[in-house]
C-alpha positions as CSV (number, residue, x, y, z in Angstrom):
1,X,13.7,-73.4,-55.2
2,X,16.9,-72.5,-56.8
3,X,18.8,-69.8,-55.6
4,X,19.8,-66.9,-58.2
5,X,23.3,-66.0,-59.1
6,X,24.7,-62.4,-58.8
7,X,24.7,-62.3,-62.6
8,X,21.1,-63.7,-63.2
9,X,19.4,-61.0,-60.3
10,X,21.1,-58.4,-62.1
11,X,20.1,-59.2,-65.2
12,X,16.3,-59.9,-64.4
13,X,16.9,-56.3,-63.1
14,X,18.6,-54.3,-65.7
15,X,15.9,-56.2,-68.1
16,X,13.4,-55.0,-66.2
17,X,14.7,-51.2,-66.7
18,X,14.9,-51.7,-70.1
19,X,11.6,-53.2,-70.5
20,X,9.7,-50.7,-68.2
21,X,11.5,-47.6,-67.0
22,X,9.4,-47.1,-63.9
23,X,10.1,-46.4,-60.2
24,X,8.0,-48.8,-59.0
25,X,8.2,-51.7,-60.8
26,X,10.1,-54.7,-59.3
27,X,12.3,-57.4,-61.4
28,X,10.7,-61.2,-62.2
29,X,13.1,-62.0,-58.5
30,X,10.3,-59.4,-56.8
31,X,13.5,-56.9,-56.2
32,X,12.7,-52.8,-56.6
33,X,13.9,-51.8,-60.0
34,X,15.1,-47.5,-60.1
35,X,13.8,-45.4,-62.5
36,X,16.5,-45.8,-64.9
37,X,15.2,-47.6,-67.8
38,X,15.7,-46.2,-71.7
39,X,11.8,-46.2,-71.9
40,X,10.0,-42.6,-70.1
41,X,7.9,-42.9,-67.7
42,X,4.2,-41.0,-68.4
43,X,5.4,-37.9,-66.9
44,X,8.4,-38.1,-68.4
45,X,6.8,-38.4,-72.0
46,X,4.4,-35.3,-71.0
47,X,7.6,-33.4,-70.1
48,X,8.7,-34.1,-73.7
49,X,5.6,-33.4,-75.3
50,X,5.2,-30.0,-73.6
51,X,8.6,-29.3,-74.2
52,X,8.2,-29.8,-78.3
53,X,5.0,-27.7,-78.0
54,X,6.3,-25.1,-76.1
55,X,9.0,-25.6,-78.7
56,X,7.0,-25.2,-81.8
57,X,5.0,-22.5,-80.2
58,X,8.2,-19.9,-79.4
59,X,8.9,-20.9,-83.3
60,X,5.7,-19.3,-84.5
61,X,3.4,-21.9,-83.6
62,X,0.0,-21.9,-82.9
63,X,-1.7,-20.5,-79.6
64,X,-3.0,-23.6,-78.6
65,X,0.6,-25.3,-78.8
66,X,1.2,-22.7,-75.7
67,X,-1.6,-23.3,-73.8
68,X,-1.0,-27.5,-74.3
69,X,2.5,-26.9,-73.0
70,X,1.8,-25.0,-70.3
71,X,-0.4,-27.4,-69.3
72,X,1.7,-30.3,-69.7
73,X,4.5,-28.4,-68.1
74,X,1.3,-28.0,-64.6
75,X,0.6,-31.7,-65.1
76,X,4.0,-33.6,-65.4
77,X,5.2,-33.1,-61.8
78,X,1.9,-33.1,-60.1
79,X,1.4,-36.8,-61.8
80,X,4.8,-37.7,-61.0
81,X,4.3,-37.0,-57.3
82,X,0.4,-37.8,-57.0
83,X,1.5,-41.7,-58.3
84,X,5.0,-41.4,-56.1
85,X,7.0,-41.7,-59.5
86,X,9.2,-39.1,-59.2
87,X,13.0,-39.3,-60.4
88,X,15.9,-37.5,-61.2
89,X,15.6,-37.8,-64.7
90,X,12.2,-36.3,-64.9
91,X,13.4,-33.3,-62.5
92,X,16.0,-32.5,-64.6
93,X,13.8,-32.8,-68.0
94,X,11.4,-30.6,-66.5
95,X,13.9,-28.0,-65.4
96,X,16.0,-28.1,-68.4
97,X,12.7,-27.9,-70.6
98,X,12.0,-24.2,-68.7
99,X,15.7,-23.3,-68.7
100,X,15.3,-23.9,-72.6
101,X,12.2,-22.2,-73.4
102,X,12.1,-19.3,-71.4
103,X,14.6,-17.1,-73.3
104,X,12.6,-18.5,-76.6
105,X,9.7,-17.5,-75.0
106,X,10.8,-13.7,-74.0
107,X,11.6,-14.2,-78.0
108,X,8.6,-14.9,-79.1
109,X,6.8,-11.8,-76.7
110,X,9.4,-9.5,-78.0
111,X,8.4,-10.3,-81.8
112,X,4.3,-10.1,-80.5
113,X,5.0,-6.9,-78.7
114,X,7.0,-5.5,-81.3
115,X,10.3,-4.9,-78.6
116,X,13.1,-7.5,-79.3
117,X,14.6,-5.9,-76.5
118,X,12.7,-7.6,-74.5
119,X,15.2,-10.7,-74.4
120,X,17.9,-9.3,-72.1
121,X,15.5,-10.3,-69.1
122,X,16.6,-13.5,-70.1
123,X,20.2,-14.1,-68.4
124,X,18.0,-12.3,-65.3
125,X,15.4,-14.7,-65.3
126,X,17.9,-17.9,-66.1
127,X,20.0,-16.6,-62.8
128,X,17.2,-16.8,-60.8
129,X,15.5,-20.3,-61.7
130,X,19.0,-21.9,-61.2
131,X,19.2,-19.8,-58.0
132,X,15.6,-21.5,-56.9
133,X,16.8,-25.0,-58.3
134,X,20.2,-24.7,-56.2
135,X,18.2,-23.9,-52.4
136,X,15.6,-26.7,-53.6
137,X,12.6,-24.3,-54.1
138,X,9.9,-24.4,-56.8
139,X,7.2,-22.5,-57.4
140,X,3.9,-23.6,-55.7
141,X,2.4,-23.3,-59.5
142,X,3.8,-22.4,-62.6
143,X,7.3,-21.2,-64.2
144,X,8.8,-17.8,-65.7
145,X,8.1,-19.4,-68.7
146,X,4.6,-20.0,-69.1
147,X,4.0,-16.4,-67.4
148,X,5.6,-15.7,-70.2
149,X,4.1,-17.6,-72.9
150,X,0.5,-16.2,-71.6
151,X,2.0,-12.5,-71.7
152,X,2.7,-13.5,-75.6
153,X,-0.3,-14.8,-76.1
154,X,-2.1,-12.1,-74.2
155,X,-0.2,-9.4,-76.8
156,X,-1.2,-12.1,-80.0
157,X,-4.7,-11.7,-78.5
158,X,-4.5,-7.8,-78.0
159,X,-3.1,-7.3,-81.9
160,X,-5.9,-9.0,-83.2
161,X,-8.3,-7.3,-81.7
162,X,-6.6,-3.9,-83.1
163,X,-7.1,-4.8,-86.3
């Protein structure tokens, strides 16, 4: 059998990264390949999907958009870790997705409870999910942000039924 150059196992590699993106997957030499390919791993692309519905949703969107993203936002790191395809990358999607969307979501409470003023929790809440990321602690379940997309669509809910 031939041997491989330097050059040819790093290629098969970084070809492989490209190709697949995934933690697990090994190059055509059999050697592990990181999760740093351009292509997202499933989590990854549920991550970016809950983030552009959560998205949508603090925009005006509809209450199911919410709901999906909350979900997606449950499901994407319980996959990653129940298939032991967690990575750096997806952490820091995940995070910056809440970091994002929670002061769009204490937007989109404020309009639904009528009290814009309801945004300067933001820099409070922002302080203390970086304070959490920094020590290494998450939640058991859940985020500031989706308690706070179900309080908005617990006061959509609540205004309908006024009329």
């Amino acid at each position: 059998m031939e041997e491989r150059t330097d050059f040819q196992r790093i290629l098969d590699e970084r070809l492989a990264e490209v190709r697949f993106g995934s933690e697990k997957l090994t190059s055509p030499t059999g050697t592990p390949v990181p999760n740093s390919g351009i292509i997202p791993s499933l989590p990854d692309a549920i991550t970016v999907t809950s983030y552009a519905l959560g998205l949508w949703f603090c925009m005006g969107g509809p209450p199911w958009a919410a709901i999906a993203s909350i979900i997606g936002d449950e499901l994407d790191g319980r996959l990653a870790r129940a298939t032991d395809n967690t990575s750096d990358r997806g952490m820091y999607l995940d995070w910056a997705s809440d970091i994002i969307l929670t002061p769009l979501s204490l937007k989109r409470l404020g309009k639904e409870t009528e009290t814009p003023e309801v945004i300067a929790a933001s820099p409070i809440i922002m302080y203390a999910q970086a304070h959490m990321k920094a020590k290494g602690e998450r939640p058991p379940v859940g985020s500031a942000r989706a308690v706070i997309m179900l309080a908005a669509l617990a006061a959509m809910h609540a205004k309908s039924n006024k009329r």
